[in-house]
SEDO-329223 format. One record per residue (C-alpha): chain; residue in one letter; residue number from 0; x, y, z. Coordinates in steps of 0.001 Angstrom, whole numbers. Example, Ala and Ser with C-alpha at 12.3 -4.5 7.8 and 13.67 -1.06 7.14 Angstrom:
! residues 2
+--------+---------+-----+---------+---------+---------+
! cadena ! residuo ! num !      xx !      yy !      zz !
+--------+---------+-----+---------+---------+---------+
!      A !       a !   0 !   12300 !   -4500 !    7800 !
!      A !       s !   1 !   13670 !   -1060 !    7140 !
+--------+---------+-----+---------+---------+---------+
//
This chain:
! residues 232
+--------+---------+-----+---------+---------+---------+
! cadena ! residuo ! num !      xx !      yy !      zz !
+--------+---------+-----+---------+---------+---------+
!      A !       x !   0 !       0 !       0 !       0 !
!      A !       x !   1 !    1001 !    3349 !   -1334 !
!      A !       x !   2 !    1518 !    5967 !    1616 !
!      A !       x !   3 !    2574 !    9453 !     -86 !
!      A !       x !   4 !     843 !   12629 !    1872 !
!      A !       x !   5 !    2628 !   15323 !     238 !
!      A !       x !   6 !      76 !   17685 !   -1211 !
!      A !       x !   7 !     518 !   18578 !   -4996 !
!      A !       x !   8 !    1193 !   22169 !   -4576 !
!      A !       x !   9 !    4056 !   21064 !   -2178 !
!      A !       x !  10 !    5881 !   18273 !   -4225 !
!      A !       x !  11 !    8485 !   20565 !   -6012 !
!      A !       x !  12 !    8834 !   22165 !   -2447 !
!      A !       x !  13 !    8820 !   19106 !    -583 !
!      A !       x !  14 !   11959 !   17534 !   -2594 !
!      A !       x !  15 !   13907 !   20512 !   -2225 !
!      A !       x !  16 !   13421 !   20400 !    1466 !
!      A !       x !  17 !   14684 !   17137 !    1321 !
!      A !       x !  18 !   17391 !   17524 !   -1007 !
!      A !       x !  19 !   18464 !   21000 !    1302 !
!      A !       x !  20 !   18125 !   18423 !    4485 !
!      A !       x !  21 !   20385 !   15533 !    2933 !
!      A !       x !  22 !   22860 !   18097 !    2709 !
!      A !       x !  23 !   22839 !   19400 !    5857 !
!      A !       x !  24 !   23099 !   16191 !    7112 !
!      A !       x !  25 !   26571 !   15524 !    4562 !
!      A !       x !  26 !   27967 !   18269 !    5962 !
!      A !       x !  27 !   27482 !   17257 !    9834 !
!      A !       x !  28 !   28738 !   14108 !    8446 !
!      A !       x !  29 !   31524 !   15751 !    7325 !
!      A !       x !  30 !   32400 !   18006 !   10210 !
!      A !       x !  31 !   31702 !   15462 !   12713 !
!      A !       x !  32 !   34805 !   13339 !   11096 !
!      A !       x !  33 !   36783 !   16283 !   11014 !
!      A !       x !  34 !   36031 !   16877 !   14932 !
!      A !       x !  35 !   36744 !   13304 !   14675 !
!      A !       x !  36 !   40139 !   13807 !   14000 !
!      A !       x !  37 !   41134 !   17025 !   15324 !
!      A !       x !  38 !   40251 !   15614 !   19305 !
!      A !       x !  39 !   40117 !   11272 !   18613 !
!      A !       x !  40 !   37187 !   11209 !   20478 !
!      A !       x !  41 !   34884 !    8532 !   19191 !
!      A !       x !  42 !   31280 !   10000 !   20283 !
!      A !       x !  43 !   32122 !   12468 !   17533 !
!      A !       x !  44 !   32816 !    9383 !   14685 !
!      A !       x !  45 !   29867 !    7562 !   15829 !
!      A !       x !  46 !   27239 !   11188 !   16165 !
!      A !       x !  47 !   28875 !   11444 !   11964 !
!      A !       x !  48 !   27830 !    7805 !   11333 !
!      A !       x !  49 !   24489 !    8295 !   12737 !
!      A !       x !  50 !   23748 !   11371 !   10832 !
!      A !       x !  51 !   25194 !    9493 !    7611 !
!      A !       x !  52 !   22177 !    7034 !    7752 !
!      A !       x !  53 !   19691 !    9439 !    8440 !
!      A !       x !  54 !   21463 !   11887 !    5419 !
!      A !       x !  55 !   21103 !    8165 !    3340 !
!      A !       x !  56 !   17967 !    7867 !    4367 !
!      A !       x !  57 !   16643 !   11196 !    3221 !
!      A !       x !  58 !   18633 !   10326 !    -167 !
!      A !       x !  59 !   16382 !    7275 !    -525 !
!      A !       x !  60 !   13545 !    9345 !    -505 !
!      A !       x !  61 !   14233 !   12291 !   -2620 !
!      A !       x !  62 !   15418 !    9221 !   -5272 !
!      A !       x !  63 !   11706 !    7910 !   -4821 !
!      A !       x !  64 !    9835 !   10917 !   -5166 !
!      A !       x !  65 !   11883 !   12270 !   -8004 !
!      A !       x !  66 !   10332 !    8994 !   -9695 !
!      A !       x !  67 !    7060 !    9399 !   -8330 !
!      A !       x !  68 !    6515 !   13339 !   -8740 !
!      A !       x !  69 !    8323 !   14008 !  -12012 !
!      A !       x !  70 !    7816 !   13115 !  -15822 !
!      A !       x !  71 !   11127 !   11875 !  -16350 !
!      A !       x !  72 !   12422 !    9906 !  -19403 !
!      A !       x !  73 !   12405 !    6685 !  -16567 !
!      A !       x !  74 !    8942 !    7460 !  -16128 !
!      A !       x !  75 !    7559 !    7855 !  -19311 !
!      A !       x !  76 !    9085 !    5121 !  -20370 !
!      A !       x !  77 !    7532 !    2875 !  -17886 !
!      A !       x !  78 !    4395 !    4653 !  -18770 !
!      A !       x !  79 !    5091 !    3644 !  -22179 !
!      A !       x !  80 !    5720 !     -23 !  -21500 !
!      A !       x !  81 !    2472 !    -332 !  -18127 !
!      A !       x !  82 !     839 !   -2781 !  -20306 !
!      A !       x !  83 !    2711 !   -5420 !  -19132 !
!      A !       x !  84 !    2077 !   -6862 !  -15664 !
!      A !       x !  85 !    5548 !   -7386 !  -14890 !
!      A !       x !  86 !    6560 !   -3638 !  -15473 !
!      A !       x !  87 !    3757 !   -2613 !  -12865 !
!      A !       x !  88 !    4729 !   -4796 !  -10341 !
!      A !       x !  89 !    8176 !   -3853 !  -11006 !
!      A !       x !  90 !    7151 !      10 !  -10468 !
!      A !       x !  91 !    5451 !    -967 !   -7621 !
!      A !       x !  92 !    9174 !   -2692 !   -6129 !
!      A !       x !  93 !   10749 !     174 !   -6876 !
!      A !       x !  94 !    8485 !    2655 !   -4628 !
!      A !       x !  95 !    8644 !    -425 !   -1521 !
!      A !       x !  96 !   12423 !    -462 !   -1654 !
!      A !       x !  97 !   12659 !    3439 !   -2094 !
!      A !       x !  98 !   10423 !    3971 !    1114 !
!      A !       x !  99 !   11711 !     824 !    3041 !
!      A !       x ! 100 !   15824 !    1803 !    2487 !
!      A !       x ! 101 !   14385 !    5454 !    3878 !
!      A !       x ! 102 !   13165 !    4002 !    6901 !
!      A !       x ! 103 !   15233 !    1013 !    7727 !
!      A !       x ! 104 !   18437 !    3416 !    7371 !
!      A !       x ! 105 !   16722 !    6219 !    9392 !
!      A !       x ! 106 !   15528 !    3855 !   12534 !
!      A !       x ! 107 !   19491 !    2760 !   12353 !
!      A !       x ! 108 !   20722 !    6270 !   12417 !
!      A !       x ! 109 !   18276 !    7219 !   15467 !
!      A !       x ! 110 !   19801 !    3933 !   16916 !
!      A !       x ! 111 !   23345 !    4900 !   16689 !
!      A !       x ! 112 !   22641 !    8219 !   18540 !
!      A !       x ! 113 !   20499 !    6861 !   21051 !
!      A !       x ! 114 !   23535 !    4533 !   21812 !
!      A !       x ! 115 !   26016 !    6635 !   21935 !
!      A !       x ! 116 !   26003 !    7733 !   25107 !
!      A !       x ! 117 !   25406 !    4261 !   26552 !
!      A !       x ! 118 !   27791 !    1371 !   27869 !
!      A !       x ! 119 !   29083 !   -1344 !   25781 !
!      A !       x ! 120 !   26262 !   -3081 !   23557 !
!      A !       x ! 121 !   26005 !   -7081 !   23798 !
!      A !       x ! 122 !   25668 !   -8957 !   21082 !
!      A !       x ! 123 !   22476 !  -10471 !   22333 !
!      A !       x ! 124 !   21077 !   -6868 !   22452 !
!      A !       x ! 125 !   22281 !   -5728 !   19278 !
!      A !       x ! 126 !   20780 !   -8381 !   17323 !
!      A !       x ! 127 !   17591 !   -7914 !   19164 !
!      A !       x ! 128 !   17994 !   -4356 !   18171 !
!      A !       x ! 129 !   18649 !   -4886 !   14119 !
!      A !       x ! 130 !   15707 !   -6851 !   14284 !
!      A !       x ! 131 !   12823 !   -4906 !   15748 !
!      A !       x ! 132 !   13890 !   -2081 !   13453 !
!      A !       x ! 133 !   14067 !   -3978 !   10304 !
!      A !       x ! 134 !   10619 !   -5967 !   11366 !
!      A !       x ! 135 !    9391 !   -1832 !   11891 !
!      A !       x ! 136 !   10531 !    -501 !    8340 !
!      A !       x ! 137 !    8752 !   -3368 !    6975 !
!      A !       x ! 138 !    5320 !   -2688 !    8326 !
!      A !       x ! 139 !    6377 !     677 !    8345 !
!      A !       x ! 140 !    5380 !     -99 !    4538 !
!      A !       x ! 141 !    1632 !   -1149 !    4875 !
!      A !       x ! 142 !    1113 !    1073 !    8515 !
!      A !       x ! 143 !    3167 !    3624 !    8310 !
!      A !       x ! 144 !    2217 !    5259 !   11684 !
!      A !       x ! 145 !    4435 !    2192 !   12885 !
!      A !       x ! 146 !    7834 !    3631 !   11396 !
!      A !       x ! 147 !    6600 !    6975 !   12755 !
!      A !       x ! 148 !    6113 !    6063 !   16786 !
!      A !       x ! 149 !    8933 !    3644 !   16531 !
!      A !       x ! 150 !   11440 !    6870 !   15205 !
!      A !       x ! 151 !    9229 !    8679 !   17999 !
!      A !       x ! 152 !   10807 !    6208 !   20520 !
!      A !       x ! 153 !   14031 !    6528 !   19193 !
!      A !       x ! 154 !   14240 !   10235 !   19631 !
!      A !       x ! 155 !   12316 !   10190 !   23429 !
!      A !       x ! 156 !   14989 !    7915 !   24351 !
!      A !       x ! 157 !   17721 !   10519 !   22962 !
!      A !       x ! 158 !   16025 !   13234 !   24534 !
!      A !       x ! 159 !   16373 !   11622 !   27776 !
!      A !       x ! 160 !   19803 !   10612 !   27737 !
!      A !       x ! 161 !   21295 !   13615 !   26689 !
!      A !       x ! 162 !   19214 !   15442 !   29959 !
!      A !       x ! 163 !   20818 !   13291 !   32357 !
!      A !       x ! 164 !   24015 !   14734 !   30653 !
!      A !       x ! 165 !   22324 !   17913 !   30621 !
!      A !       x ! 166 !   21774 !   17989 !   34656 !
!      A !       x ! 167 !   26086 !   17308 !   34981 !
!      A !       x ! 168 !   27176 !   19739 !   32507 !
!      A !       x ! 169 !   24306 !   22529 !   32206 !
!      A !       x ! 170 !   26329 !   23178 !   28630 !
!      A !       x ! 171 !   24994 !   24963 !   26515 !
!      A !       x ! 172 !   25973 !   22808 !   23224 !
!      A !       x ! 173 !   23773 !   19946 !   24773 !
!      A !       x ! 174 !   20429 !   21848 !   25413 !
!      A !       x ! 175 !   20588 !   22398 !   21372 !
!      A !       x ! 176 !   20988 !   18878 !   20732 !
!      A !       x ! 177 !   18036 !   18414 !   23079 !
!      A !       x ! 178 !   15981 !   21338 !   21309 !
!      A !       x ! 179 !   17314 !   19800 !   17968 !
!      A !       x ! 180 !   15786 !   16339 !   18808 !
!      A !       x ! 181 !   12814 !   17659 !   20120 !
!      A !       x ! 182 !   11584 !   19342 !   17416 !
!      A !       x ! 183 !   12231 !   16353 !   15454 !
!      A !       x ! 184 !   10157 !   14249 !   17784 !
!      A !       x ! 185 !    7445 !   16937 !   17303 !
!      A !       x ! 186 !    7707 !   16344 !   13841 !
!      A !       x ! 187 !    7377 !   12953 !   13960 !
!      A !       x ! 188 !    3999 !   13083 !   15930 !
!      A !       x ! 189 !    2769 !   15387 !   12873 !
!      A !       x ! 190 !    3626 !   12818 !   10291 !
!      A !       x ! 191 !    1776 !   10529 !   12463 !
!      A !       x ! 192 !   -1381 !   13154 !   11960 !
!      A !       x ! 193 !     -36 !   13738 !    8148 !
!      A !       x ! 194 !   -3378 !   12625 !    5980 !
!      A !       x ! 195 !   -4129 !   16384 !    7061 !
!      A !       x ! 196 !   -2109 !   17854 !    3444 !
!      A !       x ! 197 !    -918 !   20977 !    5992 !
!      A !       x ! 198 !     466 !   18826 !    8713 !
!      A !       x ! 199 !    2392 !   17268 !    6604 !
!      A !       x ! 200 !    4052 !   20455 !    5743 !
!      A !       x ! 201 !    4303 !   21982 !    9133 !
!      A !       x ! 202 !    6261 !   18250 !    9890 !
!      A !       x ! 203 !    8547 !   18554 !    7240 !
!      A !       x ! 204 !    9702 !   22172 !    8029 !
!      A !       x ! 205 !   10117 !   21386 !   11827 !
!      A !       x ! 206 !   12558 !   18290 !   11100 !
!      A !       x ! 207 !   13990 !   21029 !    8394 !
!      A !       x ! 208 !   14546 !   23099 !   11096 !
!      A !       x ! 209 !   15605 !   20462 !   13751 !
!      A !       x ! 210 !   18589 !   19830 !   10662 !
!      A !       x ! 211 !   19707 !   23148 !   10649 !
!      A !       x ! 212 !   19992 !   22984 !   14864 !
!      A !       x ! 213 !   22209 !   20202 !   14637 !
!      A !       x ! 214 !   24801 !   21608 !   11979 !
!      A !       x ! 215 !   24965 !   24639 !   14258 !
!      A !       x ! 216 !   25761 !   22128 !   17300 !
!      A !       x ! 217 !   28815 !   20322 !   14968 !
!      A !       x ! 218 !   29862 !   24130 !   13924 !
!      A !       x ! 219 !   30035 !   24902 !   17915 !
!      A !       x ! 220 !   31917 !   21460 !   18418 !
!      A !       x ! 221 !   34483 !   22159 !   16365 !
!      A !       x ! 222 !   34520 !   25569 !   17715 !
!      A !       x ! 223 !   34343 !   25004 !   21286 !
!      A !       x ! 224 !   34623 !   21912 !   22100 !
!      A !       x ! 225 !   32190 !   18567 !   22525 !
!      A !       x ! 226 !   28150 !   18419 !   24208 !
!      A !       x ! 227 !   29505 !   18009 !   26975 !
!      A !       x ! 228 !   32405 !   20693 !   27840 !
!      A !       x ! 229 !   31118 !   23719 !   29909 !
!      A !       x ! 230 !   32836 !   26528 !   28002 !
!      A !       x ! 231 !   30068 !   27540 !   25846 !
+--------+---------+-----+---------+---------+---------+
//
């Protein structure tokens, strides 16, 4: 089953946004390696690698709705060619695997971050973990609300970490990332609400926004210091 809420007056708009967000989230990518090796300190490698899969995961779906939303030359000439059962079925694969590598790679990027502050992972837990999200982007497909409160999880769980950090340090640098992550949760609840063609909208320009938050934090890393340091 087919779940794309984006309103017609909002698709050019709505694949800019998400072009604009997968390169925001390159760039923290980016910078977070650089931080990466500027201090050695692994929370900064493993905040880039999370960010990579969500950037990926945004890259998925700008991929999908380029094919979905445009009359390209791949388009037409599947239009050309729908006769044939295969070719629709085939179609069909292509918008599943589009919208299943979007989720699957954003529920392991939320997953990295929500670890990273944690102890040491066991293996029993980690396959536990790989499962329940790839089970989740799967019926994310049919019900998406599923993807939606799972990612929800994800992000309450960040959220909560980081203000047990938050209570030590009182820095600065981490109330963003908590302000960063909980707009994104926000907009996660509004995609839950998203038949309603405005909420949709209003959800994508909140995790826009929650994007641009979190390149500011990885511009103060580099120029401060880590989350965690007091200084700023």
């Amino acid at each position: 089953m087919r779940f794309v809420f984006t309103p017609d007056w909002f698709t050019r708009a709505d694949v800019m946004i998400e072009l604009f967000s997968f390169i925001i989230l390159a760039v923290f990518f980016v910078l977070a390696i650089k931080s990466y090796r500027l201090n050695k300190n692994k929370k900064s490698l493993y905040l880039g690698w999370g960010f990579l899969f969500i950037a990926l995961a945004e890259l998925a779906t700008i991929l999908t709705k380029v094919i979905l939303f445009y009359d390209t030359t791949f388009t037409q000439n599947i239009g050309q060619m729908v006769i044939t059962y295969h070719v629709v079925k085939s179609v069909d694969f292509f918008y599943d695997l589009g919208f299943f590598i979007n989720k699957l790679f954003f529920l392991v990027g939320l997953y990295v971050l929500y670890r990273l502050p944690l102890k040491k992972l066991s293996i029993s837990d980690l396959i536990l973990s790989v499962f329940f999200i790839i089970i989740s982007a799967f019926y994310g497909q049919s019900f998406y609300y599923i993807f939606n409160i799972v990612a929800l999880v994800f992000i309450l769980l960040i959220i909560r970490n980081y203000l047990e950090i938050y209570r030590e340090n009182k820095a600065p640098n981490t109330a963003l990332l908590i302000s960063a992550f909980t707009l994104l949760g926000l907009s996660e609840v509004i995609f839950i609400l998203s038949r309603i063609n405005v909420l949709y909208v209003l959800g994508q320009l909140l995790q826009l926004v929650s994007y641009i938050m979190l390149l500011i934090l990885i511009v103060r890393i580099l120029k401060y210091g880590n989350p965690k340091t007091k200084s700023r």
